[in-house]
C-alpha positions in Angstrom: 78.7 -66.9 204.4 80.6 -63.5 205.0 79.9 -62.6 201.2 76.2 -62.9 201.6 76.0 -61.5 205.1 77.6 -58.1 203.7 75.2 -58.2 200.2 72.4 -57.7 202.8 73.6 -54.4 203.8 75.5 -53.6 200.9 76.5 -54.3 197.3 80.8 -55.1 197.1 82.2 -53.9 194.0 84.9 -56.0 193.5 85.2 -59.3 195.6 88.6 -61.3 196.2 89.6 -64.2 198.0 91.9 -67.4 196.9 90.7 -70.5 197.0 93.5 -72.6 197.6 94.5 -70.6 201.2 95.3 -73.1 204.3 94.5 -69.3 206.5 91.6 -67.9 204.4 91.0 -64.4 203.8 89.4 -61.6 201.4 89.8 -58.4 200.1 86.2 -56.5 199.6 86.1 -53.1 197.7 83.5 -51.0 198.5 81.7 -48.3 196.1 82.8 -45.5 198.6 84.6 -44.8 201.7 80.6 -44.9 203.5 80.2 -48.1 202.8 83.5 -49.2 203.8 83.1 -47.9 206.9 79.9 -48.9 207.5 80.8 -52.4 206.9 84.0 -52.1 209.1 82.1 -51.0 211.8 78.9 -53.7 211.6 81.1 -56.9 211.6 84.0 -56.2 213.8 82.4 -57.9 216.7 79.9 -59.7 215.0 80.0 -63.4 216.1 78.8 -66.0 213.7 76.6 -69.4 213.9 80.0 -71.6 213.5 82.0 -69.5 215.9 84.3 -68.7 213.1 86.9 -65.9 213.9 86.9 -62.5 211.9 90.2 -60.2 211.9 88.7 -56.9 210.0 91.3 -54.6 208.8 90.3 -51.0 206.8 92.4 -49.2 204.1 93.7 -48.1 200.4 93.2 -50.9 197.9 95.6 -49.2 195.6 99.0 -50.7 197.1 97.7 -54.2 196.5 96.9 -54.4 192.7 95.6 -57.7 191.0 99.0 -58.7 190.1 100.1 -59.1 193.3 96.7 -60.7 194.6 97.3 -63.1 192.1 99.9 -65.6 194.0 99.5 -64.8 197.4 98.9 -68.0 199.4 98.1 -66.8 202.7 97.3 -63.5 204.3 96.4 -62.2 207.9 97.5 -60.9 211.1 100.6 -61.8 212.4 102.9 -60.0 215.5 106.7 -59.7 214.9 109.5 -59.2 216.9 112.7 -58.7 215.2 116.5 -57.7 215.3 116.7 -55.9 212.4 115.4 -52.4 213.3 116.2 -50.3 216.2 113.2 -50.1 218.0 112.9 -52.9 220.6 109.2 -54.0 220.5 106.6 -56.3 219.4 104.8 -54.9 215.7 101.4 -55.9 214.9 101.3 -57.0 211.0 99.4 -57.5 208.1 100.9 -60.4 206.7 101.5 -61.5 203.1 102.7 -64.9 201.8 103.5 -65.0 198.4 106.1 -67.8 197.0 108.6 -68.1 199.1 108.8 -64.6 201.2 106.5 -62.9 203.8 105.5 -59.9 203.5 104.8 -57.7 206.3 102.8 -54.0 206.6 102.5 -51.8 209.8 98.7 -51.7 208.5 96.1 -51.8 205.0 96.8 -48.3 204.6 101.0 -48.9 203.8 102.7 -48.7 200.7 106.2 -50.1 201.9 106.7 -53.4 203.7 108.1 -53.3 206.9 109.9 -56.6 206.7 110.7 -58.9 203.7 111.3 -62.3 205.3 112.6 -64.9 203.0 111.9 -68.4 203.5 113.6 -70.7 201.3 117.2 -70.6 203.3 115.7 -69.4 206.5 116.3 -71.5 210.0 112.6 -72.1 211.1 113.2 -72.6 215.5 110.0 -73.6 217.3 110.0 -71.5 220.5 106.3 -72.0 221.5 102.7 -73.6 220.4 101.8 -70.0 219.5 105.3 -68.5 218.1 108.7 -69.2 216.5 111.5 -67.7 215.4 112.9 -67.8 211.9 116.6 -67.2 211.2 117.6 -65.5 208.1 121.2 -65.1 206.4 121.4 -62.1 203.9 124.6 -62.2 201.2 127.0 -60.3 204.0 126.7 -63.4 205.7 124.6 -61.0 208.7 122.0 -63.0 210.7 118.8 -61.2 211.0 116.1 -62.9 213.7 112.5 -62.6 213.5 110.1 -64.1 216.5 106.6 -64.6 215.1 103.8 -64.9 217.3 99.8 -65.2 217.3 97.4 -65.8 219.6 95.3 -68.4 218.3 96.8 -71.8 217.8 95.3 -73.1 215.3 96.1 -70.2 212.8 99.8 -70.2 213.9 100.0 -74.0 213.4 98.2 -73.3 209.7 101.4 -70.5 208.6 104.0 -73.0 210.1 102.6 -75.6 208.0 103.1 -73.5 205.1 106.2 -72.7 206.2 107.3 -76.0 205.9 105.8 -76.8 202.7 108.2 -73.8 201.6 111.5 -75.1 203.1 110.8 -78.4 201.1 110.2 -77.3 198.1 106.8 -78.5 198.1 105.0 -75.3 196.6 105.7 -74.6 193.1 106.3 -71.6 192.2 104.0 -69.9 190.1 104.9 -67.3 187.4 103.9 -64.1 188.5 101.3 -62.4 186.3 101.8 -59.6 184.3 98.2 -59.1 183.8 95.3 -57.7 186.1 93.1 -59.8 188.3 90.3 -59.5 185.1 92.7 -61.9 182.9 93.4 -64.8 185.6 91.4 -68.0 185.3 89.5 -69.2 188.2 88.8 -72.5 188.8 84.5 -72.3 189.2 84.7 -75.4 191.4 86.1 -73.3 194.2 84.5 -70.6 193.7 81.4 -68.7 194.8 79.4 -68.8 191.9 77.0 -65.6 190.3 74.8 -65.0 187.7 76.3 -62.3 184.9 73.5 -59.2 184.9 74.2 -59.2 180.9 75.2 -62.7 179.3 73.1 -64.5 182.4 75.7 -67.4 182.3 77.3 -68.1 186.1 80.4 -66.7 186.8 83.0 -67.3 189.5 83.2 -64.2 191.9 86.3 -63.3 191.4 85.1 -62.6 187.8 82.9 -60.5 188.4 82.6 -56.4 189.4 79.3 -54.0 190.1 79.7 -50.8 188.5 79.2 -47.8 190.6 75.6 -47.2 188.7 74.6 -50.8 188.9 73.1 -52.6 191.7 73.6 -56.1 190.3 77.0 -58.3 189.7 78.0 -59.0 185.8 81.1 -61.2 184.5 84.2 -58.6 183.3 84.5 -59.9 180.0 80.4 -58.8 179.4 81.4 -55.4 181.1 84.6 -54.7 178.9 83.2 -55.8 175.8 80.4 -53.0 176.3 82.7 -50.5 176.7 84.8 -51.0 174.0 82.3 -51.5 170.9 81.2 -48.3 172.0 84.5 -46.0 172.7 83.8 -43.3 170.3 82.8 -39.9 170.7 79.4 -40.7 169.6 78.7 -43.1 173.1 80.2 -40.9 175.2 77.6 -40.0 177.5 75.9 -43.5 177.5 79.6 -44.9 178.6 79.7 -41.6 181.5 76.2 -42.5 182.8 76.9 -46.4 182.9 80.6 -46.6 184.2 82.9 -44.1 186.4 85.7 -43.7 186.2 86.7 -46.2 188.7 85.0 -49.1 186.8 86.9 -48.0 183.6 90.3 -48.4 185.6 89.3 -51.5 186.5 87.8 -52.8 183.4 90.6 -51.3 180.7 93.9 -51.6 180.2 96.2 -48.3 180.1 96.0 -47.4 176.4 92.1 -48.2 176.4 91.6 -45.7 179.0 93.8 -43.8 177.7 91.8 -43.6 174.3 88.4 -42.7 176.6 90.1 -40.0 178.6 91.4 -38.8 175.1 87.8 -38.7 173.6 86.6 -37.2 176.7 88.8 -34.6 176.8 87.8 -33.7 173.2 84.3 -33.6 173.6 85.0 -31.1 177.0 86.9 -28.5 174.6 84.6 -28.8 172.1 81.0 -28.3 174.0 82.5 -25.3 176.3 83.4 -21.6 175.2 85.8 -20.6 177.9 88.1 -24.1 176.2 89.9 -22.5 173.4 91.9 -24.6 170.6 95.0 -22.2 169.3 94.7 -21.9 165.3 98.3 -22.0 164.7 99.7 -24.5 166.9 96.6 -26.6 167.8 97.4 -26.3 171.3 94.2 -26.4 173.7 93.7 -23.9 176.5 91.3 -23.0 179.6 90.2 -19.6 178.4 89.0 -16.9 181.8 88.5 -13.9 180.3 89.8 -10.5 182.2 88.5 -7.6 183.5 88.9 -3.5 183.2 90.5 -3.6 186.8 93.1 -5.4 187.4 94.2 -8.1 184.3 93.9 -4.8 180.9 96.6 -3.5 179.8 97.7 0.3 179.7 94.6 1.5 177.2 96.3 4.7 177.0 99.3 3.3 175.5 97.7 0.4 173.1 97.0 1.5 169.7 94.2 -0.5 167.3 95.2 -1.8 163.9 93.4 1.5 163.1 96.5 3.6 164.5 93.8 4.7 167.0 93.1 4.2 171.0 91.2 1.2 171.5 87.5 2.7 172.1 85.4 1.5 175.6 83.5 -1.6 173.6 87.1 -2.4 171.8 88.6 -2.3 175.4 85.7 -4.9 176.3 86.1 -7.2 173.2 89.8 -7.1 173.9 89.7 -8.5 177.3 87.2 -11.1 176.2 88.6 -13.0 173.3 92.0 -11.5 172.6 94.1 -14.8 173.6 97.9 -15.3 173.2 98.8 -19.2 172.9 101.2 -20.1 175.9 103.0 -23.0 173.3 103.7 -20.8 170.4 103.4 -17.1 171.7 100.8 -15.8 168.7 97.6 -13.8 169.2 94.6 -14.6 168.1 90.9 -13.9 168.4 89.0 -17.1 170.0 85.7 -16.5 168.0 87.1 -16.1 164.1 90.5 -17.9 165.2 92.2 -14.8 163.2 95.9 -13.9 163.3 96.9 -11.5 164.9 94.1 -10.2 167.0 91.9 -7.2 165.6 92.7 -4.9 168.1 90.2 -2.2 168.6 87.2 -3.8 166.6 84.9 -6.5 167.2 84.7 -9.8 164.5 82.1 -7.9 162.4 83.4 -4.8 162.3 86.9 -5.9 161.5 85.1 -7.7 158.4 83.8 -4.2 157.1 87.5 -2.4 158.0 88.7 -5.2 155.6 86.6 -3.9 152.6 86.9 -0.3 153.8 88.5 2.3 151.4 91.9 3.5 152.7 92.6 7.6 153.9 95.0 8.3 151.0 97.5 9.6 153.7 97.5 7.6 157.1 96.1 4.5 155.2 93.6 4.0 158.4 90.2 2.2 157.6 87.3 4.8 156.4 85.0 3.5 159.0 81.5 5.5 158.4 82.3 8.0 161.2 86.0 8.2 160.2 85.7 10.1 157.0 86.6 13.5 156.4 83.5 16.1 155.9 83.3 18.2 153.2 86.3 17.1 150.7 87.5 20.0 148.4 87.0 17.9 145.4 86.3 14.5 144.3 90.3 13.5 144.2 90.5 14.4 148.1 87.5 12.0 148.9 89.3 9.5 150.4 90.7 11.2 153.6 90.1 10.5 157.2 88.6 12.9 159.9 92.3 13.2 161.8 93.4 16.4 162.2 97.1 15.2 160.7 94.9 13.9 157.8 93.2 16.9 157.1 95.8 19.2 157.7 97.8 16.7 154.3 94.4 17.4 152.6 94.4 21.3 152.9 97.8 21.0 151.4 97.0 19.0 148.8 96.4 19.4 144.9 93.0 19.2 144.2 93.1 17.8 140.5 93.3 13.9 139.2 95.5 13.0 136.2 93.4 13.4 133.2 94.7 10.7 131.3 94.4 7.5 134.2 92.0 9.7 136.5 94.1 8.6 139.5 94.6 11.4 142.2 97.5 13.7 141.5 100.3 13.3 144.5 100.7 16.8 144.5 100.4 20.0 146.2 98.3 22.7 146.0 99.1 25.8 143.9 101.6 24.0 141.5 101.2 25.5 138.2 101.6 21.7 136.4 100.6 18.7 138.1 103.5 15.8 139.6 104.1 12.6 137.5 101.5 10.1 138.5 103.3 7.6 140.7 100.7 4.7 141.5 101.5 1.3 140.7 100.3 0.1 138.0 99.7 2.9 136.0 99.7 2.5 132.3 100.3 6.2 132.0 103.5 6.5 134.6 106.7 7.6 133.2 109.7 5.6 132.1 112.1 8.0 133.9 109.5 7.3 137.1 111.5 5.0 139.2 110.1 6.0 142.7 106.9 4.3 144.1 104.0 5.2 146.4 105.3 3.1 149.1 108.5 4.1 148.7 110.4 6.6 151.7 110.6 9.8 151.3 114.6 10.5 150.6 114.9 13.0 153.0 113.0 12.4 156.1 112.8 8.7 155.7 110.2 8.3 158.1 107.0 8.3 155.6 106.0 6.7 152.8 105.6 9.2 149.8 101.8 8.5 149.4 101.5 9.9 153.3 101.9 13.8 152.7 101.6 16.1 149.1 105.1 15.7 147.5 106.5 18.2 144.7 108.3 16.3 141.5 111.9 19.1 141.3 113.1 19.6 137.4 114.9 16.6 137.9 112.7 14.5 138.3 112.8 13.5 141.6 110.0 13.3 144.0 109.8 14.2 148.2 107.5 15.6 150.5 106.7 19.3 149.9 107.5 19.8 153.2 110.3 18.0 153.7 112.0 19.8 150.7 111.2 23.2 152.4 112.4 22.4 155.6 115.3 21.4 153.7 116.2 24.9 152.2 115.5 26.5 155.2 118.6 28.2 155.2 118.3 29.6 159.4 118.8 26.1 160.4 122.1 25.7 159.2 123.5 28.7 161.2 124.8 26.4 163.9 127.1 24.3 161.4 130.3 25.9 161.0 131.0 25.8 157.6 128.8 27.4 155.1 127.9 24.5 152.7 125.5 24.9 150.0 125.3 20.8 149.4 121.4 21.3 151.0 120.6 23.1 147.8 121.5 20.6 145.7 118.7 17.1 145.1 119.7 14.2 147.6 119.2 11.5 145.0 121.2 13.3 141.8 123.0 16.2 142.8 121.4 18.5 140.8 120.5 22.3 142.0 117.2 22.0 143.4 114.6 24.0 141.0 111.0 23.9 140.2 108.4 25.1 137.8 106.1 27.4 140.4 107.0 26.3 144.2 109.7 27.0 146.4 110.5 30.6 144.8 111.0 32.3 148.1 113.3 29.6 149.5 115.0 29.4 146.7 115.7 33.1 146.4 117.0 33.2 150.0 120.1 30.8 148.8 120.8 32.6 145.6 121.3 36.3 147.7 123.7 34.5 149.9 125.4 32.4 147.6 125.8 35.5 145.0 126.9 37.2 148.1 130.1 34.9 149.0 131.1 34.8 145.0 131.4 38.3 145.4 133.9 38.2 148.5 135.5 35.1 147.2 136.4 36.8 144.0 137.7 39.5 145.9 139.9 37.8 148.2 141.0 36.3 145.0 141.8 39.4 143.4 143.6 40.7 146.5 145.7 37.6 147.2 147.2 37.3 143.2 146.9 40.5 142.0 145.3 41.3 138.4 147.6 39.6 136.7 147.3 36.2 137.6 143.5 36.3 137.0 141.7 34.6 134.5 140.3 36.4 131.9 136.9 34.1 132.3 135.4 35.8 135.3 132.7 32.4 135.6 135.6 30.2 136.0 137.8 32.3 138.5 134.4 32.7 140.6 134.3 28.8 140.6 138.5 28.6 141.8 137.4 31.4 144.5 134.4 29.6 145.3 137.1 26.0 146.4 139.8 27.7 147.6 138.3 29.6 150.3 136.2 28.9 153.5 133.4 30.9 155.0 132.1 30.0 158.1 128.9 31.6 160.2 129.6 33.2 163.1 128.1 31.8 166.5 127.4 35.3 167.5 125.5 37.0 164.7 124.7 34.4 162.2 126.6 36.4 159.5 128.8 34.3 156.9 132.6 35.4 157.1 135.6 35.0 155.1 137.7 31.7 157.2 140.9 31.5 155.1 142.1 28.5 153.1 138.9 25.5 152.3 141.8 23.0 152.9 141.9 24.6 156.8 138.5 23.6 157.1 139.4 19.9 157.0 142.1 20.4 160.0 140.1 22.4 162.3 140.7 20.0 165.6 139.2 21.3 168.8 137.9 23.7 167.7 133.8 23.6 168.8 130.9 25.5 167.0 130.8 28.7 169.6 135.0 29.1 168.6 133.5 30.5 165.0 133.2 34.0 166.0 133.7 36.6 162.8 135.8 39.4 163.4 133.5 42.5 164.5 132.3 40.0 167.4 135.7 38.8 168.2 137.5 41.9 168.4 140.5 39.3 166.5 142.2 41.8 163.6 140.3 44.6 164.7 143.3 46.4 165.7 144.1 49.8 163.8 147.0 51.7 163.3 146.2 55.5 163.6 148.2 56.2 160.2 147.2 53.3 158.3 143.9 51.9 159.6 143.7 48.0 160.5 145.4 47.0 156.6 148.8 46.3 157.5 148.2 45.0 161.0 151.1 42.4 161.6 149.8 39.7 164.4 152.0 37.0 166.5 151.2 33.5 165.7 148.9 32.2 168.5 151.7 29.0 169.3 155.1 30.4 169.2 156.9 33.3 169.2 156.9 34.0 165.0 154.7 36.4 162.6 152.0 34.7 161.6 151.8 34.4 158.1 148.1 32.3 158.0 144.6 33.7 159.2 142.0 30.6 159.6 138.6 30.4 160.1 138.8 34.0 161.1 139.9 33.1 164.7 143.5 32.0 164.4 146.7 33.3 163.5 149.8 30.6 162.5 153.1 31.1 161.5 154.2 28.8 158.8 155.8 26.0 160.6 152.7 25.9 163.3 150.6 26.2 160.2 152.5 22.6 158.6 152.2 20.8 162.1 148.2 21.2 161.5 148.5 20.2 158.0 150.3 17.3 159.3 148.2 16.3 162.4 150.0 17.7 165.1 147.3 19.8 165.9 149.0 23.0 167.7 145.2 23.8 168.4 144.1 20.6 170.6 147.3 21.6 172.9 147.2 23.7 175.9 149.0 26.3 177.0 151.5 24.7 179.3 152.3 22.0 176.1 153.2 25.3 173.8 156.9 26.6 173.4 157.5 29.4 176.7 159.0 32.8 175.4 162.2 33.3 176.7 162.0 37.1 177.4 162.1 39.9 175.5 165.6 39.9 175.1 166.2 36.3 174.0 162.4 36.5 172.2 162.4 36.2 168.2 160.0 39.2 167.8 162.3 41.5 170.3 159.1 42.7 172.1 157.1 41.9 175.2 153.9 39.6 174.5 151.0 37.7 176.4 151.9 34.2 176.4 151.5 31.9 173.7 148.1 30.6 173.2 146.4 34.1 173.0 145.9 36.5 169.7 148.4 39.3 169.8 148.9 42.2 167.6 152.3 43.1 167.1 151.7 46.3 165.4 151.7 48.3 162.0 153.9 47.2 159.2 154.5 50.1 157.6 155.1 52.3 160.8 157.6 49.6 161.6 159.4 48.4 158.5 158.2 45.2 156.5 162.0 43.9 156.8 161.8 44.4 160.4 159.1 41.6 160.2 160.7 39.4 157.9 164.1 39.3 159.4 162.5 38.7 162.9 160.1 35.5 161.4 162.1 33.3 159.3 165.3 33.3 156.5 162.4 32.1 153.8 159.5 34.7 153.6 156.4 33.1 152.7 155.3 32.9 149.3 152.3 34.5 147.8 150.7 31.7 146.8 151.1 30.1 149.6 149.5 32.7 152.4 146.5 34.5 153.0 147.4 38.2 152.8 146.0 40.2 156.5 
C-alpha cells in the first residue's frame, strides 16, 4: 500500500523492506535529493484507510549498505535513557535489531551508533506497558542500564517480544552476508511482486532497481548482465546514456566498476587536447597551457636549440605545447610527443632544421633567412648570417682540398693549405690524429671545426687565433719569470714555426730571446773568466741560458738579469710588484766617485754580513741567509722584528753604522776600502767563485 501510494508521485529507485519483521519498516531510495524531499514532506502526516501508523525519517543511504540490511529483524523509532554517557536525558533513536544487538543512531543521517546494546546476557526488567529497562554486564564486570521507552503499546510489546525470542535462543543466527543486497535470495511469496522492464518475468521488489534514465522497474540480474556484455570502449556512450554512475555502483562489484571507470578515463584522454599522455613514462596529465604574462619564463635568457632567442611565434608555441612530465621530469612537445622540446621552432619547422645544412662554424641550422649573403667562394657556402659566424668566414681560407673537395680548415693567406681533418676522409693523413670535433689544445673551449685553425711544422693543429694570442709576448709581462715555454707547441714541445703565418709574432720572441743569450753569455763570461769557457760558443749559450734567471720588471716591462735559475724556485713572499729591475729600484745603483757602481760592496738584507748573492735583482744574501732559503727557512717571508738586531756599531760584524736589517744597504767601494777589509769582517771561508754571483 505505501509502495504504490509513493509510485503515484514518484518512481523509487531502489526499494527495501524484510519480510519476516514482527515491527515492519522500509528503506526507499530516491533518484535525487528533490524527490526525497518531496516525498518526506507529502506523507509525514498523511493518514491512511486502515489507520496504520507512519514514523518517516530522512537521510544518507550510504551508512546502511545491503550487507547490513541483509539481517536486520526489526527497525524503527525507539527513546533511550541510559547510564552510560554523561548527559542525563532521554535520546530519541533510530533503532536497529540485528542478531542479537540493538543498534541505536541519533538520526538517518549518522555514521556511528550511539549505543550498542547486546542482548543475549542482558537482564530484560519490565518497568511499564510502554518501557523497560535492560541490564547489561560488559567483560570489567561494569553494569551499564538502558530504559527503553515508546509511546505506542502495541509497537513496544512487538520489540519486547523479540526481545525475548533473543534471550532464548529462539532466533537463529544467520551468517552475515558478504555480498550486496543484489546477490540475496528473496523468498517471492513475501514479496511485492514486479514485472522485469527487459526479461518481462516477475520479480520480487527487493530485486529489482530503476535506473536514473528509466522510468520503469527491471530485475538486477537483467540490468547487470547489460552492462557487462557491453563494458568495452566501443559501448561506452550507450552504457553513459543508459546508467549513472549511481546505477553502476549499485549494479557492479568494485573491480567491475573499476574496469568502466578505467575505460572511461581512457576514452576522456584520448578525445580531448588539453589531456596529454607523457611519451616516455606513459604518465597521463591535464594539460592548461600558459600565457606571455605571468606563467613564461625569462625569454631573454632562454636560448632555442638554434643557439638563438626564442622568436615572438617560438615564445607562443613554447607556452602552448612545451610540457615537462611531473612523474619522470622530461620535456616534451604534446603534438609530435618529441624529446626534448624544440625550443624556438614549431613541429614543421623543426622537421626542416633537421634536414638543414649546418653553418660550418657555429653548427646552427641554415634556416632560409639564416644564411650568410654573398659567400667568398663556394667552400665558405655554408655559413650563417651571425656576426661571430661571418667574422670566422672573413678569416677563413677560401680554397677546398683538391683531391676529396672538402673545405680546407684553414686560414686565409696561408701560402699551402692545412691537412684535411674531416672524418672520414680517404685522403687524411696517417700522422693526422686530431679531429673536427676535437678541442682546440689551447683554449679548450671550441671545437676545432668552430674558427680557421693553422696546421704548425709539426703537425699539430689549433685555432689561428688561439695560437696568436698565444705568442703575444705583452701578456706575459705580469709573470715574473721570463719563460719562453709559450713558444714552444702545447701537444709536442717543439718550437712553434710555420710555412707563411705568424712571421711577426714570431720575430718578436727571437729579438728577445737573442737578446737574453747575449747577457747570459756575458754574465757567464764575467762570473768564470775566459778560461773556464767552452770553446763551443752554441753550447755555453745553452749552460748560460739554465743557470741564470731573468725576470720582467713590474715597472717598465724590461727583462733583467735575476741571479741564479735555482733562486727562482725559492722565491717565497715575494709578489709580482717585488720584481723591480735595478734602474727603477734604485737597488745597486750606488757609485763610488773613483770607481763607478763595479765594486759596490752591499750588506746582506737579514743580518749583519757582506752579502755574497744578488737575486732576482732585488735582494742581497750573505751565504748562510742565502742556505736557509735553499733549505726552506725562508729569511724572506720573515719580518723585521723575527730578523737578528745589530748590536751597535761597536759589537756589529761590519764595524759600521747601518739601517736595520730587512732593508738594502750599501756598504761602500771595495777598492777604496780594501777587499780584505770585507772578507775578514764576513766570514773565515770566502765564498767561492763558482758558487756566487759576482756584483
Amino acid at each position: 500500500s505505501l509502495f504504490n501510494s509513493i509510485k503515484q508521485y514518484v518512481i523509487p529507485k531502489r526499494v527495501y523492506f524484510p519480510s519476516n519483521a514482527s515491527l515492519s519498516f522500509a528503506l526507499f531510495e530516491f533518484k535525487s535529493i528533490r524527490d526525497a524531499v518531496f516525498i518526506f514532506i507529502t506523507f509525514q502526516h498523511k493518514k491512511f484507510k486502515n489507520s496504520s501508523r507512519i514514523l518517516l525519517g530522512f537521510g544518507r543511504r550510504l551508512i546502511f549498505d545491503h550487507t547490513f540490511l541483509s539481517n536486520v529483524k526489526m527497525a524503527g523509532f525507539l527513546s533511550i535513557f541510559s547510564n552510560k554517557t554523561k548527559a542525563n536525558k532521554w535520546k530519541l533513536c533510530w533503532c536497529f535489531l540485528k542478531k542479537n544487538k540493538l543498534f541505536c543512531y541519533a538520526n538517518l543521517q549518522s555514521d556511528k551508533a550511539v549505543y550498542v546494546i547486546k542482548l543475549s546476557k542482558a537482564l530484560i526488567c519490565y518497568t511499564s506497558s510502554k518501557s523497560i529497562e535492560i541490564i547489561q554486564t560488559n567483560q570489567s564486570n561494569k553494569d551499564y542500564s538502558y530504559f527503553i521507552h515508546n509511546h505506542n503499546k502495541q509497537e513496544m510489546l512487538n520489540w519486547v517480544k523479540v526481545f525475548q525470542q533473543i534471550q532464548h535462543n529462539e532466533i537463529e543466527e544467520e551468517k552475515e552476508s558478504v555480498l550486496s543486497l543484489r546477490d540475496i535470495s528473496v523468498d517471492n511469496e513475501c514479496q511485492i511482486l514486479l514485472d522485469c522492464a527487459k526479461c518481462k518475468d516477475k520479480h520480487a521488489l527487493n530485486k529489482m532497481l530503476s535506473t536514473d534514465f528509466d522510468s520503469h522497474f527491471s530485475c538486477i540480474s537483467c540490468l547487470k548482465q547489460d552492462i557487462l556484455t557491453k563494458l568495452d570502449i566501443a559501448n561506452l556512450k550507450h552504457l553513459s546514456s543508459n546508467y549513472s554512475i549511481s546505477d553502476l555502483i549499485e549494479l557492479l562489484h568494485k573491480d567491475e566498476l573499476a574496469t568502466f571507470l578505467d575505460l572511461k578515463l581512457s576514452e576522456l584522454l584520448e578525445s580531448g587536447e588539453h589531456y596529454i599522455s607523457c611519451p616516455s613514462c606513459a604518465a597521463k596529465w591535464e594539460f592548461i597551457p600558459g600565457d606571455n604574462d605571468n606563467d613564461s619564463p625569462d625569454f631573454n635568457q632562454e636560448i632555442g636549440i638554434n643557439n638563438k632567442l626564442l622568436s615572438d611565434e617560438a615564445q607562443i608555441h613554447y607556452l602552448s605545447h612545451r610540457v615537462c612530465c611531473r612523474k619522470c621530469n622530461k620535456n616534451f612537445c604534446r603534438s609530435c610527443n618529441l624529446i626534448p622540446y624544440h625550443s624556438g621552432f614549431n613541429c614543421q619547422l623543426y622537421q626542416i632544421y633537421l634536414k638543414a645544412d649546418k653553418c660550418r662554424f657555429c653548427s646552427v641550422a641554415l634556416m632560409p633567412d639564416e644564411i650568410g649573403l654573398n659567400p667568398p667562394s663556394e667552400a665558405l657556402k655554408l655559413v650563417c648570417n651571425n656576426s661571430l659566424c661571418l667574422e670566422k668566414r672573413g678569416m677563413s681560407c677560401r680554397k677546398s682540398h683538391s683531391n676529396c673537395g672538402h673545405p680546407c680548415n684553414g686560414t686565409l693567406d696561408e701560402k699551402y693549405c692545412m691537412s684535411c681533418i674531416n672524418d672520414g676522409c680517404e685522403y687524411k693523413h696517417k700522422y693526422i690524429k686530431q679531429e673536427p670535433d676535437d678541442y682546440c689544445n689551447i683554449c679548450f673551449t671550441e671545437e676545432l671545426s668552430e674558427a680557421p685553425c693553422i696546421e704548425l711544422d709539426c703537425g699539430h693543429i689549433f685555432h689561428f687565433e688561439c695560437i696568436q694570442k698565444r705568442l703575444n709576448i705583452k701578456q706575459y709581462h705580469d709573470s715574473p719569470a721570463v719563460n719562453f715555454s709559450f713558444s714552444r707547441c702545447p701537444l709536442c714541445a717543439i718550437k712553434i714555426s710555420h710555412n707563411s703565418l705568424l712571421k711577426d709574432e714570431l720575430k718578436q720572441i727571437q729579438i728577445l730571446y737573442r737578446d737574453l743569450e747575449q747577457r747570459a753569455y756575458n754574465q757567464l763570461k764575467e762570473e768564470y773568466g775566459q778560461t773556464i769557457i767552452n770553446n763551443d760558443p752554441e753550447k755555453n749559450i745553452k749552460y748560460a741560458m739554465k743557470r741564470y734567471a731573468f725576470y720582467y720588471c713590474h715597472i717598465c716591462k724590461n727583462p733583467y738579469f735575476g741571479g741564479l735559475a735555482s733562486c727562482r724556485d725559492i722565491a717565497q713572499g715575494l709578489n709580482n710588484s717585488d720584481f723591480v729591475c735595478s734602474p727603477c729600484s734604485g737597488i745597486g745603483q750606488e757609485k763610488c766617485k773613483k770607481h763607478g757602481k763595479d765594486y759596490m760592496v752591499y750588506k746582506c738584507k737579514f743580518c749583519c754580513s757582506v752579502a755574497q748573492y744578488f737575486c732576482w735583482g732585488n735582494t742581497h744574501f750573505c751565504i748562510d741567509c742565502h742556505k736557509k732559503q735553499e733549505n726552506h727557512d725562508f729569511m724572506t717571508t720573515k719580518s723585521k722584528k723575527d730578523l737578528p738586531k745589530c748590536p751597535g756599531p761597536d759589537k756589529c760584524g761590519l764595524g759600521i753604522e747601518h739601517p736595520p736589517n730587512g732593508e738594502e744597504f750599501s756598504i761602500g767601494c771595495s777598492l777604496c776600502r780594501g777587499s780584505d777589509r770585507f772578507y775578514s769582517i764576513q766570514t773565515t771561508d770566502p765564498p767561492q767563485n763558482e758558487n756566487k754571483v759576482d756584483q
